[in-house]
ROMAR-375015 format. One record per residue: residue in three letters; x, y, z of N, C-alpha, C in turn. Coordinates in steps of 0.1 Angstrom, whole numbers. Example, Ala and Ser with C-alpha at 12.3 -4.5 7.8 and 13.67 -1.06 7.14 Angstrom:
<nodes>
  residu    npx    npy    npz   capx   capy   capz    cpx    cpy    cpz
     ala    132    -57     78    123    -45     78    132    -33     78
     ser    128    -22     71    137    -11     71    129      0     79
</nodes>
This chain:
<nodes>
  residu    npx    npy    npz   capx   capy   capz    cpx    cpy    cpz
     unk     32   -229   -293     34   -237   -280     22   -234   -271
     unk     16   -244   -268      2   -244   -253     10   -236   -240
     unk     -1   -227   -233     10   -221   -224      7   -233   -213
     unk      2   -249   -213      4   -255   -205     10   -259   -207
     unk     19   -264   -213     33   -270   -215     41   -262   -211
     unk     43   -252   -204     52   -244   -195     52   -251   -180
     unk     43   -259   -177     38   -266   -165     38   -283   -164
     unk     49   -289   -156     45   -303   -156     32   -310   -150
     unk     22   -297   -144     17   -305   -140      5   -310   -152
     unk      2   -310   -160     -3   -309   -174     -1   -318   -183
     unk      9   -325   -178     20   -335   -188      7   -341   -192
     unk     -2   -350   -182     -8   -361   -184    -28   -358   -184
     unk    -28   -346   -189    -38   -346   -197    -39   -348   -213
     unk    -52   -347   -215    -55   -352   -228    -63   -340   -232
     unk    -61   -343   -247    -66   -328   -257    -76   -319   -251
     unk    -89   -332   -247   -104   -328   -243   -102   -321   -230
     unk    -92   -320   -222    -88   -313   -210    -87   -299   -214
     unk    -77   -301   -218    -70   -288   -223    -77   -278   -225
     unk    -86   -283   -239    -98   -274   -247   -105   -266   -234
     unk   -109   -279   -224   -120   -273   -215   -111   -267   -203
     unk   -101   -264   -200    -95   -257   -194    -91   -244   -202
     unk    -88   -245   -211    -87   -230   -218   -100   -221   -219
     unk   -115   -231   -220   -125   -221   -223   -130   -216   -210
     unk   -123   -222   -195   -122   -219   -182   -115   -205   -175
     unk   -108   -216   -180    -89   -206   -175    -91   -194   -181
     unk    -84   -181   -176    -80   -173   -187    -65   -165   -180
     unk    -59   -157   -185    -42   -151   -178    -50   -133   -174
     unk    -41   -136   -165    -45   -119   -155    -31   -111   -155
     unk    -27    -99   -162    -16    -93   -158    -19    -89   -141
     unk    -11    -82   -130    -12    -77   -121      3    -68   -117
     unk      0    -52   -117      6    -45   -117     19    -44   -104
     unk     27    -38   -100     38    -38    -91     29    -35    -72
     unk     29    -42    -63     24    -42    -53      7    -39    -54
     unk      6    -49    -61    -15    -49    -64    -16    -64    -56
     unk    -27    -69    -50    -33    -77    -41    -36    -86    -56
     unk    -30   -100    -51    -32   -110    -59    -44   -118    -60
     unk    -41   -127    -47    -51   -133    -42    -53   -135    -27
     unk    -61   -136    -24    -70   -133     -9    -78   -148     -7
     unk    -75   -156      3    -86   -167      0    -98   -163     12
     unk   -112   -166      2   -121   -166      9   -127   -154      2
     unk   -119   -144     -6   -129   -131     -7   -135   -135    -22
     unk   -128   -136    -27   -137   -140    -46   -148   -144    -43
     unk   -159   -150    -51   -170   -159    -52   -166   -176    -54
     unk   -157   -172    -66   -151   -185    -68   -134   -183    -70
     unk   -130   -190    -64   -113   -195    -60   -105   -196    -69
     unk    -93   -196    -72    -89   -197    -86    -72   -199    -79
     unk    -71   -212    -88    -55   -217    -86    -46   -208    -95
     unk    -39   -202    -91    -26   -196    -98    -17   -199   -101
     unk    -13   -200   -114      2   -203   -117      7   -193   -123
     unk     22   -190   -119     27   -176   -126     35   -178   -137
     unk     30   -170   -144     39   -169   -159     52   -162   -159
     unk     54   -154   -151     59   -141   -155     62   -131   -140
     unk     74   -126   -141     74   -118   -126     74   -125   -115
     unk     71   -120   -105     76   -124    -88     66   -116    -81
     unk     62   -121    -71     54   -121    -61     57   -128    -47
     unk     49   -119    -32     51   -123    -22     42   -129    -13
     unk     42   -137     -8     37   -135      2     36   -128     19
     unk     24   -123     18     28   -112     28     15   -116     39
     unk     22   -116     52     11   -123     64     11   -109     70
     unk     -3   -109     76     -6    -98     88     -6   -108     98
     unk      1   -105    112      0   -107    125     -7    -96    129
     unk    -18   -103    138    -27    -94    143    -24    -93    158
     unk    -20    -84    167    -16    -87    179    -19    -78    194
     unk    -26    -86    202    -27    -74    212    -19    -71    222
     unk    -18    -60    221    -12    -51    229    -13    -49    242
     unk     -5    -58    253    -13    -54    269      0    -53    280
     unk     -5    -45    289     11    -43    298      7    -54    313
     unk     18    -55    317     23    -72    332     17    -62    341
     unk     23    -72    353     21    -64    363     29    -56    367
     unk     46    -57    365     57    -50    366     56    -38    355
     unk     45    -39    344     46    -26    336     52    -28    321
     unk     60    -41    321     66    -42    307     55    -48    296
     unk     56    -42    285     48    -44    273     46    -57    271
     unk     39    -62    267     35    -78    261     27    -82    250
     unk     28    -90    242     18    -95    234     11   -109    231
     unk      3   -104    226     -5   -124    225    -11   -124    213
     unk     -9   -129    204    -16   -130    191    -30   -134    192
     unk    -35   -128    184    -50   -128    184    -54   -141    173
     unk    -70   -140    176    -74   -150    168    -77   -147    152
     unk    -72   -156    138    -72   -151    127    -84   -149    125
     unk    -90   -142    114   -100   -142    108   -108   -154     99
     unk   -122   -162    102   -121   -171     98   -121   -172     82
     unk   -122   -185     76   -119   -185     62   -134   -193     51
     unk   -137   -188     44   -153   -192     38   -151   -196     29
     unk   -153   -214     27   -150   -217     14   -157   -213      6
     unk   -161   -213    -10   -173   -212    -20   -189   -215    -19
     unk   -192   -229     -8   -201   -233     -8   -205   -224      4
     unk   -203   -223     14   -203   -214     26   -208   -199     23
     unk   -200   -191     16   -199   -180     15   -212   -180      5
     unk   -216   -187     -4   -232   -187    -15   -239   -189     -7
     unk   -242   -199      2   -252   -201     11   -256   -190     24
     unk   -244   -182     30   -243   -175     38   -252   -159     25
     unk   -247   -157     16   -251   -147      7   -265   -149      6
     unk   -267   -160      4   -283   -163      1   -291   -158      9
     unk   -292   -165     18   -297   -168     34   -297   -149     39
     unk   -284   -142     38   -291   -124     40   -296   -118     34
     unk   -296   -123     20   -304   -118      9   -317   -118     13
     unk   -322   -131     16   -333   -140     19   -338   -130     31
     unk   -332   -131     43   -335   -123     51   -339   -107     49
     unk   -328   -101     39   -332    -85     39   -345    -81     29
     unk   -348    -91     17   -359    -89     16   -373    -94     16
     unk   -371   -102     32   -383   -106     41   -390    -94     49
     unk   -376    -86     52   -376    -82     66   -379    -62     61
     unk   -376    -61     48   -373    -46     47   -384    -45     33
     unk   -390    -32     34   -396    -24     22   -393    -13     20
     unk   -397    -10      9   -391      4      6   -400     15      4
     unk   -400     29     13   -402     41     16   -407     50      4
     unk   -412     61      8   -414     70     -6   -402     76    -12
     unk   -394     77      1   -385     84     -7   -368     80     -7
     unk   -374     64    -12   -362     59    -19   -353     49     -7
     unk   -358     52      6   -348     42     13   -357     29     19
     unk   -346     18     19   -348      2     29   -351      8     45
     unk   -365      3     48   -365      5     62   -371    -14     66
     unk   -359    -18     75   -362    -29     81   -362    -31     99
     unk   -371    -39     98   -378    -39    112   -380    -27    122
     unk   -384    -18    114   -388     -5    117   -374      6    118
     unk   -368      2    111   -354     10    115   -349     16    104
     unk   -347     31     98   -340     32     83   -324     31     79
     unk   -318     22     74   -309     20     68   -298     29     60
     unk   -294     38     68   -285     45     61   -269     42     59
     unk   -263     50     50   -250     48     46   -243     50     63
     unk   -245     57     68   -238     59     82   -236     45     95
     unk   -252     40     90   -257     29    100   -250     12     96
     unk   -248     13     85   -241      4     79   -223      4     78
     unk   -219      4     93   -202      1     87   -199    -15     86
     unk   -186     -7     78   -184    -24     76   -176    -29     88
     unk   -172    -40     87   -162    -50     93   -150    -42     99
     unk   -144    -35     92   -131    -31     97   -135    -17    104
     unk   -143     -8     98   -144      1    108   -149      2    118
     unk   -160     -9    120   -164    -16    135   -156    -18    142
     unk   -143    -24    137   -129    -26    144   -123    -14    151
     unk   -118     -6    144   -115      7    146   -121     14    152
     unk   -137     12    156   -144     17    165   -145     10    181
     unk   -142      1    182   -141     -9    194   -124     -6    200
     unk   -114     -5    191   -104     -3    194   -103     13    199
     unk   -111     22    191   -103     34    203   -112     35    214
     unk   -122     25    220   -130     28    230   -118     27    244
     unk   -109     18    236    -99     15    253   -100      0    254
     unk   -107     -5    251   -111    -21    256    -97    -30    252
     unk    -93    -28    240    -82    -37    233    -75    -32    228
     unk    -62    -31    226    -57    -24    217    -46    -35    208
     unk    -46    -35    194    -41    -42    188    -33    -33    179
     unk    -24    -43    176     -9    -39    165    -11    -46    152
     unk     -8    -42    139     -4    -53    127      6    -50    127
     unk     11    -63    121     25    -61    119     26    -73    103
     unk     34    -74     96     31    -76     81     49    -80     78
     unk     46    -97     77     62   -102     74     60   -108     58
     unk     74   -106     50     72   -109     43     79   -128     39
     unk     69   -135     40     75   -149     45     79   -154     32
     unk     76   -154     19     85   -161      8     80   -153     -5
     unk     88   -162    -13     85   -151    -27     80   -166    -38
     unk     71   -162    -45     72   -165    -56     70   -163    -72
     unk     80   -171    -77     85   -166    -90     81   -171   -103
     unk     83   -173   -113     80   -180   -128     79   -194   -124
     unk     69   -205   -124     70   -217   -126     58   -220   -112
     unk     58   -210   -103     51   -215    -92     38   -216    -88
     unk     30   -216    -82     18   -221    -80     11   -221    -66
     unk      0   -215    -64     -6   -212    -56    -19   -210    -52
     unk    -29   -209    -41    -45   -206    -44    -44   -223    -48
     unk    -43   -232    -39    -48   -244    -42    -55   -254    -31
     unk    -57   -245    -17    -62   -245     -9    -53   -243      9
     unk    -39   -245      0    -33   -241     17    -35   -227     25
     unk    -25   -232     40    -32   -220     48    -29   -208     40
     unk    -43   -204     42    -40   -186     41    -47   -176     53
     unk    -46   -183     65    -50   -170     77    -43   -158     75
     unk    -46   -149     77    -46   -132     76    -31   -137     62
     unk    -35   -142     52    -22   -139     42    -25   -132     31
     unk    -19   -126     24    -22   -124      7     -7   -122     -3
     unk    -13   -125    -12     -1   -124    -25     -5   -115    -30
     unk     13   -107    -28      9    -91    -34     21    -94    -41
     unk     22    -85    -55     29    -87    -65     39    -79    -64
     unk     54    -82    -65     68    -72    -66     65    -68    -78
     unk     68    -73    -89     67    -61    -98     55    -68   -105
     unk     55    -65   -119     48    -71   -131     45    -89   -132
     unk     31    -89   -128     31    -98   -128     24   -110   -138
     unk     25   -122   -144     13   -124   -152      9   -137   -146
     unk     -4   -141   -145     -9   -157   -140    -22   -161   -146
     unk    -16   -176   -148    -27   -182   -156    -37   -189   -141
     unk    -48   -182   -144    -60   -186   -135    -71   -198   -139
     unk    -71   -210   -133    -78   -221   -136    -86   -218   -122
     unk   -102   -224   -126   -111   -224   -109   -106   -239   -106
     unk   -103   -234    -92   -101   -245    -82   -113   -258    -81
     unk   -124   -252    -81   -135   -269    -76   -132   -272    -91
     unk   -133   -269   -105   -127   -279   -121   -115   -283   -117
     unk   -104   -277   -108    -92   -284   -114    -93   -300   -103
     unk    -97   -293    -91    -95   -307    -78   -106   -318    -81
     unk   -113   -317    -96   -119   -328    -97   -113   -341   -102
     unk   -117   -353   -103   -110   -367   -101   -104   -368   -113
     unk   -108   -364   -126   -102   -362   -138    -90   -356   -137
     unk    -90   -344   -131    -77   -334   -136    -65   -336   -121
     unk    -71   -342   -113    -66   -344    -97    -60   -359    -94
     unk    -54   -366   -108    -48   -383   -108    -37   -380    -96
     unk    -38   -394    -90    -30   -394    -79    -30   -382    -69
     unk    -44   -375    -66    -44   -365    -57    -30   -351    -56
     unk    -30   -353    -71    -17   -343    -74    -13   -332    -68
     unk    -32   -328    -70    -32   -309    -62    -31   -308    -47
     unk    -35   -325    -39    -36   -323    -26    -21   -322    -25
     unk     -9   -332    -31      3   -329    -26     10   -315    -29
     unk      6   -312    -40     10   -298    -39      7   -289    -30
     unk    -10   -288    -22    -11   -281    -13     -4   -285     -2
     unk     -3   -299      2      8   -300     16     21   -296     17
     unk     28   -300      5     42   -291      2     43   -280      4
     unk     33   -267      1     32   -253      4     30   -254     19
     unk     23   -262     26     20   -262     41     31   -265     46
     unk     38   -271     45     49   -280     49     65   -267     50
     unk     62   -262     37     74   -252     30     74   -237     40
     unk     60   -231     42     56   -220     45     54   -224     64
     unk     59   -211     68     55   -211     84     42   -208     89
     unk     38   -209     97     26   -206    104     29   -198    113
     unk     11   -192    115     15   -178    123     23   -176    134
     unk     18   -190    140     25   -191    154     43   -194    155
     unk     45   -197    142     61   -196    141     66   -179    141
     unk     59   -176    135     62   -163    126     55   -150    137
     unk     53   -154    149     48   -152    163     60   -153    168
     unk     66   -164    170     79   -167    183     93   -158    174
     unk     92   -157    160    102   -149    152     99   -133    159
     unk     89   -130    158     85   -116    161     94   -114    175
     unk     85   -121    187     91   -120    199    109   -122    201
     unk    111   -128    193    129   -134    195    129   -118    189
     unk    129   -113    177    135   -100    176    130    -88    184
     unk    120    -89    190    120    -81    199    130    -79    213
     unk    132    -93    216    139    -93    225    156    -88    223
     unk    156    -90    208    172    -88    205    173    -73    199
     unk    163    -67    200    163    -53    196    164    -43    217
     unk    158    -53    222    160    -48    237    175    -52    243
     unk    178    -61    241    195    -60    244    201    -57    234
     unk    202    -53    224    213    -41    216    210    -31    221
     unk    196    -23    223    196    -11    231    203    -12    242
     unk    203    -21    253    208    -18    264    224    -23    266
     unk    229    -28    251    246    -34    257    248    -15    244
     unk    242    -11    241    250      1    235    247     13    243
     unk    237     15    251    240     23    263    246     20    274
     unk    246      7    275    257      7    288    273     10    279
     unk    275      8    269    291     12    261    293     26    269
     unk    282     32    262    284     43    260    285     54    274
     unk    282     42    283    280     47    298    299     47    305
     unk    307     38    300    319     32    304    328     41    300
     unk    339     43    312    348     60    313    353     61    298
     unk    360     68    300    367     67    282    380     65    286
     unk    388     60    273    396     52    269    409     62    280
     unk    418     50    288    426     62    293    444     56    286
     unk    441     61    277    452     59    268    457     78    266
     unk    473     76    270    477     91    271    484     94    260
     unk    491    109    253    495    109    239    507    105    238
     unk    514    101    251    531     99    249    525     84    249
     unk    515     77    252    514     63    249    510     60    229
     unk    509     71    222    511     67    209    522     70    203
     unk    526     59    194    540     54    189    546     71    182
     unk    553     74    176    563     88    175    561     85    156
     unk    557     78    155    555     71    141    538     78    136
     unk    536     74    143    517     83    140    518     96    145
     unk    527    102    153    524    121    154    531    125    152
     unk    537    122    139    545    128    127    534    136    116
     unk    538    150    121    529    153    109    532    154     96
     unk    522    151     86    523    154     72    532    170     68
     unk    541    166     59    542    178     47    549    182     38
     unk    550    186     33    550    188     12    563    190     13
     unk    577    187     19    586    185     19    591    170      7
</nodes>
């Protein structure tokens, strides 16, 4: 049996498809909570379909942290991280390449010095620890926070260009997916009747956005601050003034082996 005939979307190719999607495609196990897919970090993109197992999707809200004037906590969601399609991200790779070795030569003893500056492991952080260094100066202070907005299972499909701001699919258990690259499948041959676009709107359509999954946050916040305060005020109210001649002669009868 073809493992594309596990998929309708496939019905309506022909042999010559197939062949050339198989010498494309190939299947990825992915072990219990391992990072699926990430859009924007690959080189090239790749549509997922799962064979096998369950997987989540899992959003980071990125959120700052700042107190009113009265003193109570507040938050504002920050802006996502932007997203780089394939052609973007080659041309942006190029272009530094291009740059670092215009701009840098190399030393006797072994290191890139550019525009008179030496390049070391220290001098080079990345992205996120920059973060983490701007953050404990005091200037901003931010929260993640990581909801798990839907699952999916055998039959489904994803990595076909819907949103993914701060998202990724991380895998519940054992997972297996057959990987086709996205620019061969969305081409006019394999994409009749703009198939893959509707499937990507359906996922858009199905799945929340941040800003939903923003106002969910705050609603449970808020309802985590009035259960705190209706179970301390309980606990604040006299106690019960019920006396022992007010219980029935029936309940303080005591037990015994008579």
């Amino acid at each position: 049996m073809d493992i594309t005939d596990r998929f309708q979307y496939f019905d309506h190719w022909t042999k010559e498809q197939r062949r050339e999607c198989f010498t494309r495609a190939y299947v990825r196990q992915f072990e219990p909570e391992q990072v699926i897919f990430v859009e924007g970090r690959a080189p090239v993109n790749f549509v997922h379909l799962v064979l096998s197992g369950k997987c989540m999707v899992l959003q980071c809200l990125k959120l700052c942290k700042f107190s009113s004037k009265n003193g109570a906590t507040k938050y504002r969601l920050a802006d996502a991280l932007p997203i780089e399609d394939e052609v973007s991200q080659f041309h942006r790779r190029r272009s530094s390449r291009m740059i670092e070795l215009e701009h840098s030569t190399l030393t006797a003893d072994g290191k890139f010095t550019s525009l008179g500056k030496t390049l070391t492991a220290s001098s080079c952080l990345k992205p996120t620890e920059s973060l983490v260094a701007n953050q404990s100066s005091g200037t901003t202070l931010y929260e993640y926070h990581f909801v798990d907005v839907s699952t999916y299972a055998c039959g489904s499909v994803f990595g076909v260009g819907e949103h993914m701001d701060d998202r990724a699919v991380v895998a519940r258990d054992r997972v297996q997916c057959l990987l086709i690259p996205r620019y061969w499948l969305l081409q006019k041959s394999q994409n009749i009747n703009n198939m893959w676009t509707r499937v990507r709107i359906f996922l858009n359509q199905q799945q929340p956005s941040r800003e939903r999954l923003f106002a969910w946050f705050l609603g449970e916040l808020r309802w985590n601050k009035y259960r705190t305060r209706t179970k301390k005020a309980a606990v604040r109210l006299k106690s019960n003034a019920t006396r022992f001649c007010d219980v029935p002669s029936l309940c303080r009868i005591e037990q015994s082996d008579v």
